[in-house]
C-alpha positions in Angstrom: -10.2 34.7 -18.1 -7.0 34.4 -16.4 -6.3 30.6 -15.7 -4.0 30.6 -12.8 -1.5 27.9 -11.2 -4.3 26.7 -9.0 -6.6 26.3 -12.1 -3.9 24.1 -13.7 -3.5 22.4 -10.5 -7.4 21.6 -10.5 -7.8 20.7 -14.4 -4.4 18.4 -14.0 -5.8 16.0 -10.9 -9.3 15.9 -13.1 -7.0 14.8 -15.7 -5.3 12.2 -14.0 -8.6 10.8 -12.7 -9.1 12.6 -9.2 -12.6 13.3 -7.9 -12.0 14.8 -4.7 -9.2 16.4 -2.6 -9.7 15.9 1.6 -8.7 19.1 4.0 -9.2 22.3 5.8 -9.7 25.2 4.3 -6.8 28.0 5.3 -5.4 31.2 3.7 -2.9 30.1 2.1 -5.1 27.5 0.2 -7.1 30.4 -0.6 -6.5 30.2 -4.7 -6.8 26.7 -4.7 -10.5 26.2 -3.1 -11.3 29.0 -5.2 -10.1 27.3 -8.3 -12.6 24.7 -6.9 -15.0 26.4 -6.6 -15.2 27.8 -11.0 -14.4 24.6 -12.0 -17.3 22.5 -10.3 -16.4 19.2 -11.0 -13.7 18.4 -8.3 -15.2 18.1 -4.9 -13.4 19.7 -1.9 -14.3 17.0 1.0 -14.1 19.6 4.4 -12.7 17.4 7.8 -12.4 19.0 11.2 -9.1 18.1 10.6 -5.9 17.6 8.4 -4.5 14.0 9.9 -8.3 13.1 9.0 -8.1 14.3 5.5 -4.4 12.2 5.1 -6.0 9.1 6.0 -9.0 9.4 4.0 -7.1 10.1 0.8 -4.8 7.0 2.0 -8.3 5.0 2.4 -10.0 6.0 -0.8 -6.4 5.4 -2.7 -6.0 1.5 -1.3 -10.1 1.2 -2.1 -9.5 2.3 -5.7 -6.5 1.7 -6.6 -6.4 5.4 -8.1 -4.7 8.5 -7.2 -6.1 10.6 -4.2 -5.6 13.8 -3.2 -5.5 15.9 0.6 -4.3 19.0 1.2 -3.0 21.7 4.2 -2.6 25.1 5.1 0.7 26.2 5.7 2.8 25.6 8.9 0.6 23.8 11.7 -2.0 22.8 8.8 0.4 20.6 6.6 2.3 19.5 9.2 -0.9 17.6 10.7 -1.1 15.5 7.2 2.0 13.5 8.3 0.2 10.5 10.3 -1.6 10.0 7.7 0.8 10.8 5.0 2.8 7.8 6.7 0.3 5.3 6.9 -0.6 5.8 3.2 3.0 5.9 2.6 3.5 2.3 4.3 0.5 1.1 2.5 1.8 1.5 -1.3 -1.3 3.9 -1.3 -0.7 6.4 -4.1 -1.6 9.7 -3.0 -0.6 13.5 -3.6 -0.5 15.6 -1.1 -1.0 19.4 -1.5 1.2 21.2 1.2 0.7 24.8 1.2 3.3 26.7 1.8 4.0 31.0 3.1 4.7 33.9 0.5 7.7 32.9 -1.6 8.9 36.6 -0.4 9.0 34.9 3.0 10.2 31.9 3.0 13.7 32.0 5.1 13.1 34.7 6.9 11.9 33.2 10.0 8.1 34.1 8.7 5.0 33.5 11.2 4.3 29.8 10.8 7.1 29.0 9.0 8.1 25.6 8.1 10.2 23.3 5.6 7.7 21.2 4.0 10.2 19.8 1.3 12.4 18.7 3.8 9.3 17.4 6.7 7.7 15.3 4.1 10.6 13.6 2.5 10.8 10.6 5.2 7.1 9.4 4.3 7.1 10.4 0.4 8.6 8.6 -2.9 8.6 12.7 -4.4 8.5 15.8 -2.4 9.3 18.8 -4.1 8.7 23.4 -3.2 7.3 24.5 -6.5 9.5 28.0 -6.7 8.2 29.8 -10.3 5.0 28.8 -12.3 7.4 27.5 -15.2 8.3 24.1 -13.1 4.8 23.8 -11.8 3.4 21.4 -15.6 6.4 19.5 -14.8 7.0 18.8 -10.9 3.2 18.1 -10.8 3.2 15.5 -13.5 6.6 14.3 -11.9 4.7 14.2 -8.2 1.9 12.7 -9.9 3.5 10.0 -11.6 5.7 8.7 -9.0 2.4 8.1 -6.3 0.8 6.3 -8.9 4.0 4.0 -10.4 5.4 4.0 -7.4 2.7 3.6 -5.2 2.8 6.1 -2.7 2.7 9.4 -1.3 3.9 12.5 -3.2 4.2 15.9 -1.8 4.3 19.2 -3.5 5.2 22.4 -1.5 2.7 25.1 -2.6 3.1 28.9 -1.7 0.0 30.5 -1.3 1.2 33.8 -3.6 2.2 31.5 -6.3 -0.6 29.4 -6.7 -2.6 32.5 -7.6 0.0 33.8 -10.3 -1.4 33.5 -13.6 0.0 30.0 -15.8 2.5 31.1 -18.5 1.5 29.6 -21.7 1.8 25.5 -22.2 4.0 23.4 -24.0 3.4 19.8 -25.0 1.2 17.5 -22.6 2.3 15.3 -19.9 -0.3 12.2 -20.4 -0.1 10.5 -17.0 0.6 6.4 -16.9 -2.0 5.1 -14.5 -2.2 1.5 -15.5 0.4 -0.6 -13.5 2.5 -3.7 -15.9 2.1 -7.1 -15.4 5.6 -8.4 -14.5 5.7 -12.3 -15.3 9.4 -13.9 -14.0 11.3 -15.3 -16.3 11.6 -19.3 -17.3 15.0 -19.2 -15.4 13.6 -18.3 -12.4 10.3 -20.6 -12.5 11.8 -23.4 -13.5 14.0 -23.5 -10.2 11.0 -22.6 -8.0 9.3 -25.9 -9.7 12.3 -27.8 -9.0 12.1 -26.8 -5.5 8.5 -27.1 -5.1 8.8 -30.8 -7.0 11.4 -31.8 -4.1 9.7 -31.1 -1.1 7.3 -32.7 1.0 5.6 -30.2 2.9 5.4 -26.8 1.7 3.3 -23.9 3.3 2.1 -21.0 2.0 2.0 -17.7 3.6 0.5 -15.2 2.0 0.3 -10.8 1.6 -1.9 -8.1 0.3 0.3 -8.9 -2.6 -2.4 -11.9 -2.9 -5.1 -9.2 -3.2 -6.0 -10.4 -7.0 -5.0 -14.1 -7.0 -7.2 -15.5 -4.4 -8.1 -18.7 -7.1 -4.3 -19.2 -7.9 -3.8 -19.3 -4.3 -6.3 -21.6 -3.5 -5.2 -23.8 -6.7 -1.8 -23.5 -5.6 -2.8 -24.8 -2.5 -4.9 -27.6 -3.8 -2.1 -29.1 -5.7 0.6 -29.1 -3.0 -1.7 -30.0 -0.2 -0.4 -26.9 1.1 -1.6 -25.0 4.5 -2.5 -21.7 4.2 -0.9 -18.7 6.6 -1.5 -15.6 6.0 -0.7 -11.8 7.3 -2.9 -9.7 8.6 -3.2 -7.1 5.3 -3.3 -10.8 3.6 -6.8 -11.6 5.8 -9.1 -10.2 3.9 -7.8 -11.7 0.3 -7.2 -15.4 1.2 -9.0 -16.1 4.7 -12.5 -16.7 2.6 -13.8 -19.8 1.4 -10.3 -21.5 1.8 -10.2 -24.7 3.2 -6.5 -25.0 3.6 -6.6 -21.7 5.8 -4.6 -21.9 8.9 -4.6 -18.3 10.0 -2.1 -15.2 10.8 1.3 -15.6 12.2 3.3 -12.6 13.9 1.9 -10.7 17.0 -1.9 -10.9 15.8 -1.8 -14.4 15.4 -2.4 -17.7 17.6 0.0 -20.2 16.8 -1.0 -22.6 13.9 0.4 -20.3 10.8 3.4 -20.5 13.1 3.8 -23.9 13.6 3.0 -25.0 9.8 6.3 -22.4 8.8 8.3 -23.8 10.9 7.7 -27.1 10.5 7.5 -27.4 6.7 10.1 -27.9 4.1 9.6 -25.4 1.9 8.0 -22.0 2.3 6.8 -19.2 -0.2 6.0 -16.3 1.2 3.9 -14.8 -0.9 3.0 -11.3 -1.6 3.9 -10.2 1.4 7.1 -7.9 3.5 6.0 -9.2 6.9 7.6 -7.1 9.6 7.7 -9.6 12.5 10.9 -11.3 11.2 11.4 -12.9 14.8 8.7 -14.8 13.5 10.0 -16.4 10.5 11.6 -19.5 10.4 15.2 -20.1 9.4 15.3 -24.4 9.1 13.4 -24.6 5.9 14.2 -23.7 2.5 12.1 -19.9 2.0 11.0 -18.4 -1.1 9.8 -15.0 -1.9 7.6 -13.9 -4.8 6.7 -10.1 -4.9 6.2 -7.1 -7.5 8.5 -4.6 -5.4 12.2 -6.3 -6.0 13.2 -4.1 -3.0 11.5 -6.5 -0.6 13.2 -9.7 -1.6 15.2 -11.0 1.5 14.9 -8.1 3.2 13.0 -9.6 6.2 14.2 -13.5 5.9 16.7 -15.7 4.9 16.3 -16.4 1.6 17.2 -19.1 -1.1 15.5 -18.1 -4.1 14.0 -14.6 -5.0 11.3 -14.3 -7.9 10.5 -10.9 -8.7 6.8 -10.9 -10.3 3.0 -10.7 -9.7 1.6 -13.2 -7.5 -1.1 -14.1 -10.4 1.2 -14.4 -13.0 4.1 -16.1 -11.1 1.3 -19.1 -9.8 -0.3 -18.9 -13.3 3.0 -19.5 -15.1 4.0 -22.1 -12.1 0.6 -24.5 -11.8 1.6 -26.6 -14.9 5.2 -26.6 -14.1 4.8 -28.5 -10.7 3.6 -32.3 -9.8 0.4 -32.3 -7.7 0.8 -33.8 -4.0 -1.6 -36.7 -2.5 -0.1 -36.7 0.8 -2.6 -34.9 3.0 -1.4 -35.4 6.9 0.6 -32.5 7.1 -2.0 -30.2 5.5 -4.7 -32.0 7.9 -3.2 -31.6 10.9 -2.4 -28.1 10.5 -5.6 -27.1 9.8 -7.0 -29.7 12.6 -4.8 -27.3 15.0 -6.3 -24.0 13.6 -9.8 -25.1 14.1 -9.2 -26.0 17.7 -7.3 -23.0 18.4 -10.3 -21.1 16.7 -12.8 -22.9 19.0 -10.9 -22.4 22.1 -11.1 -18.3 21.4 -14.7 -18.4 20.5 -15.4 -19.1 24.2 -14.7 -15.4 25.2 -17.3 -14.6 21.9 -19.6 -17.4 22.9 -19.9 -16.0 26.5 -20.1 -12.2 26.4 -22.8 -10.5 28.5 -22.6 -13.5 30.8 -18.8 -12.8 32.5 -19.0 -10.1 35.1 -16.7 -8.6 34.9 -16.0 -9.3 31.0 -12.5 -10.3 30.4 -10.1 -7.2 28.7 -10.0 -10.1 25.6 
């Protein structure tokens, strides 16, 4: 049986752990839901429409942690994945995104629905590549593949319709895909200083990302032993808001004042996790350091006096027997004496609805 490019295509994102790829069906993806179709086991998810299918692979890809897949038509079809393409992008969500393309014969030539994928895609993409012969196609997918998943992001591959039918010339070695992300711990230098730091301040506040999303109990121990209020962002919410009694709440445009006031009133804060975009919001009196795994995001947002590049866990892990535990408690208190009232003051809108007429916009 002939095993085409779309059959290696299929059999690769099995491979690298896929289950399903999201999208509308379309000529030019002809081969490829066909190839779906004799293999079985990967699931073609149907949506009324492509910007849908982006966002759902972007979902299922921050809900795993694994690679997702969505895929276009050519012209008007791919070109609807980029909303969603974007928001997966901006999320570290690792996803590959199929974008079908017209005949190779065609392409340059002005040809009905014609459009540049390699060129649309590269703005919200760590990889975007046209696959041009079936000899690169092993290689560019592994290569696409690899940099959603290390990277974590959005890859693009630009598919012709034509070529994704054209049988597979014979394989070479394997390409065994990396999936499982290191564990970066900083190094002795680098800790050492942050305990120094942490060991000459009074009030330190924590403010805290979705870079927090595994380290909720270091957080919370973290917190315990400096006496330490407790902001966070609003991809940070769901990770550090429960069952933390040093919570003060979100800072930025979504929040209400008390993560605010505890940053700028504090001596010391580590952002945590976190590449929080309202920078108009961050302080610039105290002393600010940043832990994060993406070294790219140190200082870029904030003044900043000491960058440690590392995993939340591991950096508090290595830090918690490095630093002197705090007794003083007013600071800590009155914060989070200030986010409870603010809290109760909003629950009046809550506490009233159905009994305003009209109800208030809030």
């Amino acid at each position: 049986m002939t095993h085409r490019v779309a059959d290696q295509l299929v059999s690769s994102l099995l491979e690298a752990g896929v289950e399903r790829i999201y999208g509308v069906v379309g000529d030019s993806l002809n081969p490829v839901t066909d190839a779906l179709r004799l293999n079985g086991k990967l699931k073609w998810i149907h949506v009324r429409h492509e910007e849908t299918a982006a966002f759902a692979a972007g979902a299922e890809a921050q809900l795993s942690g694994k690679l997702a897949a969505c895929a276009g038509s050519c012209g008007p079809g791919n070109l609807h994945l980029i909303n969603g393409l974007f928001d997966a992008h901006r999320s570290n969500a690792p996803v590959l995104a199929i974008a079908s393309h017209i005949p190779t014969s065609e392409i340059g030539t002005g040809y009905f629905q014609e459009t540049h994928p390699e060129i649309l895609f590269k703005e919200c993409s760590h990889y975007c590549e046209l696959i041009s012969t079936p000899k690169q196609f092993t290689r560019v997918l592994h290569i696409a593949m690899q940099n959603a998943v290390g990277r974590r992001g959005v890859s693009v591959i630009a598919l012709p319709g034509d070529l994704a039918g054209v049988e597979m010339p014979a394989e070479g070695s394997s390409r065994s895909l990396v999936g499982q992300r290191p564990v970066i711990r900083p190094c002795e230098k680098d800790l050492a200083q942050l305990a120094d730091l942490i060991n000459s301040s009074k009030k330190i506040v924590l403010f805290c990302g979705i870079g927090c999303a595994e380290a909720h109990d270091e957080v919370i121990a973290l917190a315990d032993k400096l006496k330490s209020p407790v902001g966070h962002s609003y991809r940070g919410k769901t990770f550090v808001e429960y069952n933390n009694p040093f919570d003060v709440g979100m800072s930025g445009l979504l929040g209400f004042g008390s993560a605010y006031q505890a940053m700028h009133e504090c001596d010391l804060l580590l952002l945590l996790g976190t590449d929080f975009p309202y920078d108009k919001f961050l302080p610039t009196k105290p002393k600010i350091v940043q832990v994060d795994i993406r070294v790219d995001h140190l200082g870029r947002r904030s003044k900043l006096d000491l960058g440690i590049w590392g995993d939340v866990r591991e950096t508090i892990q290595a830090l918690l027997p490095m630093i002197e535990a705090k007794a003083d408690r007013a600071f800590l208190d009155a914060m989070v004496t200030k986010y409870k009232n603010a809290l109760r003051k909003l629950n009046v809108y809550v506490n009233h609805v159905g009994k305003r007429t009209p109800m208030h916009p809030e």
